[in-house]
C-alpha positions as CSV (number, residue, x, y, z in Angstrom):
1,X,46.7,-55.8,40.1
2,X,46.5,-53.7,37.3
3,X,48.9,-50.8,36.8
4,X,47.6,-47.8,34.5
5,X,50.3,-45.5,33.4
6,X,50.0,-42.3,35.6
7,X,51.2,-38.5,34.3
8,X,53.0,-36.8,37.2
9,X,52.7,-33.6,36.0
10,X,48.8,-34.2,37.3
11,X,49.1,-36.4,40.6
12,X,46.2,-36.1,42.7
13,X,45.1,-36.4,46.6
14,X,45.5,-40.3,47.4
15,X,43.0,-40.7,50.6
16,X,39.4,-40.1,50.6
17,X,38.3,-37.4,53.3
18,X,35.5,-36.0,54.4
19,X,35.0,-32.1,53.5
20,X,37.8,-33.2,50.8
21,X,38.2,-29.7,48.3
22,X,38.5,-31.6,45.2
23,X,35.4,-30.0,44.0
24,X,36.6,-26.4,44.5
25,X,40.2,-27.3,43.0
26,X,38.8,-29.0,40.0
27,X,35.6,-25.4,39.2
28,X,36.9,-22.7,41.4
29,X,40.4,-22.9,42.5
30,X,41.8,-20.4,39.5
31,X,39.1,-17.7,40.6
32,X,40.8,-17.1,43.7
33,X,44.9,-18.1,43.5
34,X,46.6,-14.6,43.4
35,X,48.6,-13.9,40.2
36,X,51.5,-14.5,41.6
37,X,53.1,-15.8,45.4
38,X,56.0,-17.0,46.9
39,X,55.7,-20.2,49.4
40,X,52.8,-22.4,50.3
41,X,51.2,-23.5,53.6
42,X,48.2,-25.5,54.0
43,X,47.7,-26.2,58.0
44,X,44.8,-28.1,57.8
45,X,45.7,-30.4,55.6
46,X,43.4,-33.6,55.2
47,X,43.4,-35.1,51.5
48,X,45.4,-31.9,50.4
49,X,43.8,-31.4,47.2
50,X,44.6,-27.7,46.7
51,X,48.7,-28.7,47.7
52,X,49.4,-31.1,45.0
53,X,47.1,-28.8,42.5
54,X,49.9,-26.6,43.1
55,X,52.9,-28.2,43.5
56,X,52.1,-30.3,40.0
57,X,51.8,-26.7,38.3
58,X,54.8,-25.8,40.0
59,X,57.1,-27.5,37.7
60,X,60.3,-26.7,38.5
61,X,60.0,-26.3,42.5
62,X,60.6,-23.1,42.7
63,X,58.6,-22.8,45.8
64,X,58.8,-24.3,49.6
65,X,55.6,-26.0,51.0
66,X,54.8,-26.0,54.6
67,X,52.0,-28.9,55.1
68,X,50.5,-29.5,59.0
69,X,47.8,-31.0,60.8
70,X,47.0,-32.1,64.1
71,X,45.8,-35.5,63.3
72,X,49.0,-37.6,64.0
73,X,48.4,-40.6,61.9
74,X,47.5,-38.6,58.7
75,X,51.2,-36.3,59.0
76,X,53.1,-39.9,59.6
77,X,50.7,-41.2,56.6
78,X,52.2,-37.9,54.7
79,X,55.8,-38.5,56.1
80,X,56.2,-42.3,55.4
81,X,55.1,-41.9,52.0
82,X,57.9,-38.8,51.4
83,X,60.3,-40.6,53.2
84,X,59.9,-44.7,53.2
85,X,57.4,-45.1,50.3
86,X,58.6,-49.0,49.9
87,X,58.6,-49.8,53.0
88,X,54.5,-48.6,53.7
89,X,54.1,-50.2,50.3
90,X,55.4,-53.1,51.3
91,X,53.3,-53.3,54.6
92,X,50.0,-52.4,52.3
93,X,50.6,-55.7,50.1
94,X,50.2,-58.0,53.3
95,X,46.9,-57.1,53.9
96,X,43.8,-58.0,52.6
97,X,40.1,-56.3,52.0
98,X,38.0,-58.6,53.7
99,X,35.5,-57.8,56.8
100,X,37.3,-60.2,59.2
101,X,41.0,-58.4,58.2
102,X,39.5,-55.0,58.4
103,X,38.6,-55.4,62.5
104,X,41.7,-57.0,63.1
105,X,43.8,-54.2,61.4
106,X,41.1,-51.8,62.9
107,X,42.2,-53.1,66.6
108,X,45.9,-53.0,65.9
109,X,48.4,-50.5,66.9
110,X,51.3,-50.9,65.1
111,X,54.8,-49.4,66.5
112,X,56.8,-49.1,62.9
113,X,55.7,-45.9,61.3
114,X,55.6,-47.5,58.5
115,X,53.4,-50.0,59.0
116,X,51.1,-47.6,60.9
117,X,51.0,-45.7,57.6
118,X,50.0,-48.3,55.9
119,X,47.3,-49.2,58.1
120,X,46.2,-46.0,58.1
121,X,45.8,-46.1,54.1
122,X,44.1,-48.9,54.2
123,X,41.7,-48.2,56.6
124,X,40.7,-45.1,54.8
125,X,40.3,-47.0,51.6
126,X,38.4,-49.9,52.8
127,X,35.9,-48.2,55.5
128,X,32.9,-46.7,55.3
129,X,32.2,-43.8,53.3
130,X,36.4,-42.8,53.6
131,X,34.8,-40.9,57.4
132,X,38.1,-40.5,59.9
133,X,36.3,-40.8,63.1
134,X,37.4,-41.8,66.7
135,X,36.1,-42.6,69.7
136,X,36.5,-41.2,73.4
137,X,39.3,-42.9,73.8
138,X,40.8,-41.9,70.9
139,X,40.7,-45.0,68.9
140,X,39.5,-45.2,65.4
141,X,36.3,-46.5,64.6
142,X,34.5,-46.4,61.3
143,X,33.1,-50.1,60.3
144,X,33.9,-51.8,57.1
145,X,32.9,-50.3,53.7
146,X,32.1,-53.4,52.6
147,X,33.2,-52.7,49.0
148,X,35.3,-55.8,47.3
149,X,37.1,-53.8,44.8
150,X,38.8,-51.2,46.4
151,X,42.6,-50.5,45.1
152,X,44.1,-50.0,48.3
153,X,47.5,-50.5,46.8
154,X,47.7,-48.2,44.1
155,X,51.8,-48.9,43.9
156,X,52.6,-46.5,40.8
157,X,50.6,-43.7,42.6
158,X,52.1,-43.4,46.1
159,X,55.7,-44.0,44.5
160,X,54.6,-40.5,42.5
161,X,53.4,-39.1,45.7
162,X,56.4,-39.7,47.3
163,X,57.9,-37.6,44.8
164,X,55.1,-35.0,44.9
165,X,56.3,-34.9,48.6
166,X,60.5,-34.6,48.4
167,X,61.5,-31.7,50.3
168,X,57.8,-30.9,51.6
169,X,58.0,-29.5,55.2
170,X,55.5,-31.8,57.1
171,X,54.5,-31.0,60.5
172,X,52.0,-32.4,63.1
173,X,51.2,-29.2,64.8
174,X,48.0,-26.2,64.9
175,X,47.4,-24.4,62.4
176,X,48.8,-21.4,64.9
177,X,52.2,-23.1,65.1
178,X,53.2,-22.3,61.4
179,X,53.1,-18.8,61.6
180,X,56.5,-17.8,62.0
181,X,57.4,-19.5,58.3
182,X,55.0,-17.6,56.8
183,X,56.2,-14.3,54.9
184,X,55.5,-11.3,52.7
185,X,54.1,-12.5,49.3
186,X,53.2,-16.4,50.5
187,X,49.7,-18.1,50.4
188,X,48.0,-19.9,53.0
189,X,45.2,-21.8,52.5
190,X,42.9,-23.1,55.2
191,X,40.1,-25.3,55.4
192,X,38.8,-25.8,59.0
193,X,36.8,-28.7,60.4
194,X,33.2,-26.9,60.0
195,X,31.7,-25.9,63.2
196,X,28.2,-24.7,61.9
197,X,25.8,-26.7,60.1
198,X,25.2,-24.7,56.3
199,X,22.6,-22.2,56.6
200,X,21.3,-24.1,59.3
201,X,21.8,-22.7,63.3
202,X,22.6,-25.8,65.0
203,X,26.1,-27.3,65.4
204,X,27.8,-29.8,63.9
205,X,28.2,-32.0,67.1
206,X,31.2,-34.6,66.0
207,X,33.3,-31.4,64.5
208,X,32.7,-29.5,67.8
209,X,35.0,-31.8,69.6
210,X,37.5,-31.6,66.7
211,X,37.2,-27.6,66.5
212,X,35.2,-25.6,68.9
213,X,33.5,-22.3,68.1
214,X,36.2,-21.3,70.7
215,X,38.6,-22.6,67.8
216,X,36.9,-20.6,64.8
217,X,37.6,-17.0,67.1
218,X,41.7,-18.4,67.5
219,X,41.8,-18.8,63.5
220,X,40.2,-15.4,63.0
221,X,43.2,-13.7,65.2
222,X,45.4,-16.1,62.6
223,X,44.2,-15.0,59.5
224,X,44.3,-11.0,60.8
225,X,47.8,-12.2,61.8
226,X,48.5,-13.3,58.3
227,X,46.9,-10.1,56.5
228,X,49.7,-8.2,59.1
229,X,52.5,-9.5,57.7
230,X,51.4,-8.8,54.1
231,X,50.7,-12.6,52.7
232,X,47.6,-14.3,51.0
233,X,44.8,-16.7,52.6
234,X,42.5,-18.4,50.9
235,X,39.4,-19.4,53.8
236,X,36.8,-22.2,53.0
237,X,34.0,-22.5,55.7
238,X,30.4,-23.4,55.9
239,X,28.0,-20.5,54.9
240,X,26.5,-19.8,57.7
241,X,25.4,-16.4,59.1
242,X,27.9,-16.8,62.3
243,X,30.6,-16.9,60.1
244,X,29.9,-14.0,58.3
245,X,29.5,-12.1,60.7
246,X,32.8,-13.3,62.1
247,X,34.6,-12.3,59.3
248,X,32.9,-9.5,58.9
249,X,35.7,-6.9,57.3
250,X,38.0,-9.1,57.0
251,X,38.8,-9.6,53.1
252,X,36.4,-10.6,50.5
253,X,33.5,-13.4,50.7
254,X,32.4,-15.5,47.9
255,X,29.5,-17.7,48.1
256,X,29.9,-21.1,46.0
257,X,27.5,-24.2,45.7
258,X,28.8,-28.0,46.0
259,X,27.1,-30.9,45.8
260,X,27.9,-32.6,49.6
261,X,30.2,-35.4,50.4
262,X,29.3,-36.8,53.1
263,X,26.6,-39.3,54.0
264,X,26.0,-43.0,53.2
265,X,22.4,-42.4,52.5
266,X,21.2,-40.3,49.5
267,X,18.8,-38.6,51.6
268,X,21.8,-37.0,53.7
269,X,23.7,-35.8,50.3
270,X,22.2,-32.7,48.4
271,X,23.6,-28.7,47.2
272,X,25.3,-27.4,49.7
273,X,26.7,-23.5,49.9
274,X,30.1,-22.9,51.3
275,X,31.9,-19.1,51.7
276,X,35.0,-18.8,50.3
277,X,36.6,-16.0,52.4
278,X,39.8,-14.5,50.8
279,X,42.4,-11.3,50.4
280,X,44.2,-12.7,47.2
281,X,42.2,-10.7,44.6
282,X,41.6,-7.1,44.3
């Protein structure tokens, strides 16, 4: 395997995910970070681009980050790689990218946190399109991405995550959970599963099940909660006319273009608005 000498002053998200915010971090992010905060807290945290955008400017650690999500596998992923990098690295250089390994890892359910962490990795590097996706009963179930070449054991880079990720308070819990840690002067940032289709009225049926409309009214009470005790958010959401009108009042709104991420067909990828809902700027 190749190695290629990585700067850790600019270590980035290692899984692929769907609805990842790389684009916004890499054209938008400085447009909407206030001038200055105290701590950090990202409960929905998925690929966590706009975490380690932060925590590689903050230098010195001179803040506390609060990271959560309620997908189990992804916080031990995040936990194993703070805690036991060597260990899931270890497990990651036993398996091999090949359709026949990918269905038997797929159909395992490994005990060792470790080795589930690795497995999860893997998975997420070697399936279709990077989609997290389960079934009814809760089991994962994305077929093979069929690509050869896929560096699922980037060695130099999770050993620099894992140092991204010292002292990170990780949590699988809802995003309501966290809110007792967050203070006067901190920022939040939270990017939701997307429950409307952009600009289009139907729902998106998959993300329903993951976060209900239901869901979208509990994270409104959140963000008013957060506005209460005098801290920043940051919201990304689809751009859809039910969500403005949820948020109607509530901060500032910002609509941004993207080109979309999702899809294995170019005919499902194209521009794609999202609203950037926030209080951080004046």
């Amino acid at each position: 395997m190749i190695k290629t000498k990585l700067n850790i002053s600019n270590i980035g998200p290692f899984l692929r995910w769907t609805g990842s915010k790389r684009w916004f971090v890499k054209k938008h992010i400085d447009d909407f970070l206030p001038t200055s905060f105290n701590n950090y807290h990202e409960p929905f945290l998925g690929a966590g681009s706009v975490f380690f955008h932060l925590i590689n400017l903050d230098i010195n650690r001179e803040k506390e980050y609060y990271l959560s999500d309620t997908n189990k596998d992804l916080i031990n992923t995040y936990i194993q790689l703070r805690d036991n990098p060597n260990d899931v690295i270890k497990y990651l250089k036993k398996l091999k990218n090949t359709s026949e390994n990918y269905y038997k890892i797929r159909n395992e359910n490994p005990r060792i946190n470790e080795k589930r962490a690795a497995r999860f990795i893997y998975l997420n590097k070697t399936s279709f399109n990077g989609i997290f996706r389960v079934n009814s009963k809760g089991k994962y179930n994305v077929p093979y991405g069929k690509q050869e070449n896929v560096n699922f054991i980037n060695e130099e880079l999770l050993l620099n995550i894992s140092i991204k990720l010292k002292n990170v308070i990780i949590r699988n819990e809802s995003f309501e959970k966290n809110l007792d840690n967050i203070k006067k002067g901190d920022l939040v940032f939270i990017d939701p599963p997307y429950t409307v289709a952009h600009e289009n009225n139907g729902f998106i049926e998959y993300n329903q099940k993951l976060f209900s409309w239901d869901d979208q009214e509990r994270l409104k009470v959140y963000i008013e909660n957060i506005i209460n005790r005098e801290a920043f958010f940051i919201l990304t959401n689809a751009s859809h006319v039910s969500i403005t009108k949820l948020y109607n009042k509530i901060g500032k709104t910002k609509k941004l273009s993207r080109n979309s991420q999702v899809g294995g067909r170019n005919k499902t990828r194209g521009i794609f608005n999202e609203l950037i809902i926030y209080n951080t700027r004046s």
